[in-house]
N, C-alpha and C positions, 0 to 999 in steps of 0.2 A: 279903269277905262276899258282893258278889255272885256270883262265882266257885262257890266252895266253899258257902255257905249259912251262916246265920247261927247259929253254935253258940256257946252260951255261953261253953265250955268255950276255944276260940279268940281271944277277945277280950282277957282280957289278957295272953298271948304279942303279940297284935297289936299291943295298945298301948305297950306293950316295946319292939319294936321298929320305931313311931312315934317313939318319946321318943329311942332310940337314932341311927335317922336324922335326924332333927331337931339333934343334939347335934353329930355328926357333921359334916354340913351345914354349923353354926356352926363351927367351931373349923377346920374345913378352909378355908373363904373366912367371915370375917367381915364383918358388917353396913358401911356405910362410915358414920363417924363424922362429921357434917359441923353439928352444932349445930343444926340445923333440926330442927322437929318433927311429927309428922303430925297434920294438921289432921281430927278423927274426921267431925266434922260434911261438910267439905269431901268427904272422903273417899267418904263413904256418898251425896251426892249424883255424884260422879265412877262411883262405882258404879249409880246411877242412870240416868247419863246414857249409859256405856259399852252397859248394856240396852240402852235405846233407840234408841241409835245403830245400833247390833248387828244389830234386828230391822227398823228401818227401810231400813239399807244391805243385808242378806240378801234381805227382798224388793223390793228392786230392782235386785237381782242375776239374779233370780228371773226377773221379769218381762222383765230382758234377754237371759237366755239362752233364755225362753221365746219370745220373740216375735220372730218370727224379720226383721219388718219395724224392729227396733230396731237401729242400728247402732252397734258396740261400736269402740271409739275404744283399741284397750290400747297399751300406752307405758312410758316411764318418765320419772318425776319425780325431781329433786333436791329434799332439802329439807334445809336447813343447820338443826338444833336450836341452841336456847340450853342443851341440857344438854352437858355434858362427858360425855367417855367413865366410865362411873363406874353404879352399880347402878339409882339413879333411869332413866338413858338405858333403859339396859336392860328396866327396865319398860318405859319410853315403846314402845320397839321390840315388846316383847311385846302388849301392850294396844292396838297401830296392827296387828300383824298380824293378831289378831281379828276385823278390822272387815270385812266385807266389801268386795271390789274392789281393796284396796291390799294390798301384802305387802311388809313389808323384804328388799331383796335385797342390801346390802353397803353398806358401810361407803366413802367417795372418803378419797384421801388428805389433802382440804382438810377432811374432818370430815361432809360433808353425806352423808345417807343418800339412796342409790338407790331411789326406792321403786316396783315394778312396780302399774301400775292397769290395771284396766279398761277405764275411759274416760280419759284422760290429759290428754281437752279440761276435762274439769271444775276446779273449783278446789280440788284435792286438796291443796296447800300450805298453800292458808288453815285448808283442816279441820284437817291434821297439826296447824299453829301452834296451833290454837284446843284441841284435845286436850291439847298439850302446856303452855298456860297453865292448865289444867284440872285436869293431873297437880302443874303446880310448886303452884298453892293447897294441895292435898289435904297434898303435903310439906312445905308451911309454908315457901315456897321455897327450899328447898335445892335446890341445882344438886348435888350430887354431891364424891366426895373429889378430882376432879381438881382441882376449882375453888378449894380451899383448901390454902393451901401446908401447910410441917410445922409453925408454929406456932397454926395453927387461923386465918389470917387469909384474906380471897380476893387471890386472884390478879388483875390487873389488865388 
């Protein structure tokens, strides 16, 4: 719609094939199945808080690349999650890339994410940790399908 403009007559071919890729999506990788449930409440403030962070980390991004007497510290962090490899992680990874300053850069083979910063003296660990107990409330802690074997119990 922004593209092309907003025609009536396009909307529901559009929406078609919204439902069609939506269905698609699903059936080609499904949801992971882990008993947990999303906490709406928890959720919508996670959503809250991801703004804030956001806007707050952006302009002091801002302010660092601006000012030229600020000195920029970039690096790389390890940060060992409590999620298993599994769809929840994946958010976590997507929703840390957002943030101003940090970016996931790969995956160690002990499990810990590389994560490239800005400033690398800061305590970017704590934050990741503190996001990611943020994200497990929102999923009603569910870790993911890694963490549960095939009879639905967790792993130890």
């Amino acid at each position: 719609m922004v593209i092309a403009g907003a025609d009536a007559d396009d909307l529901l071919p559009g929406l078609g094939a919204a439902a069609l890729a939506a269905w698609a999506s699903l059936w080609l990788m499904p949801p992971d199945r882990v008993g947990g449930s999303v906490r709406w409440l928890a959720s919508l403030g996670l959503f809250a808080r991801f703004v804030r962070v956001s806007v707050v980390a952006g302009v002091d991004v801002a302010r660092r690349a601006l000012a030229p007497r600020i000195r920029l510290a970039p690096g790389y962090i390890r940060f060992q999650p409590q999620l298993p490899p599994s769809d929840a992680r994946s958010l976590f990874q997507a929703m840390t890339s957002q943030m101003p300053g940090t970016i996931p850069s790969g995956t160690e083979s002990s499990g810990a994410i590389a994560y490239h910063c800005l400033d690398a003296s800061l305590p970017v660990a704590e934050q990741l940790a503190e996001e990611e107990a943020h994200l497990l409330a929102a999923l009603g802690g569910a870790l993911g399908s890694s963490a549960v074997d095939g009879n639905g119990q967790g792993q130890a």
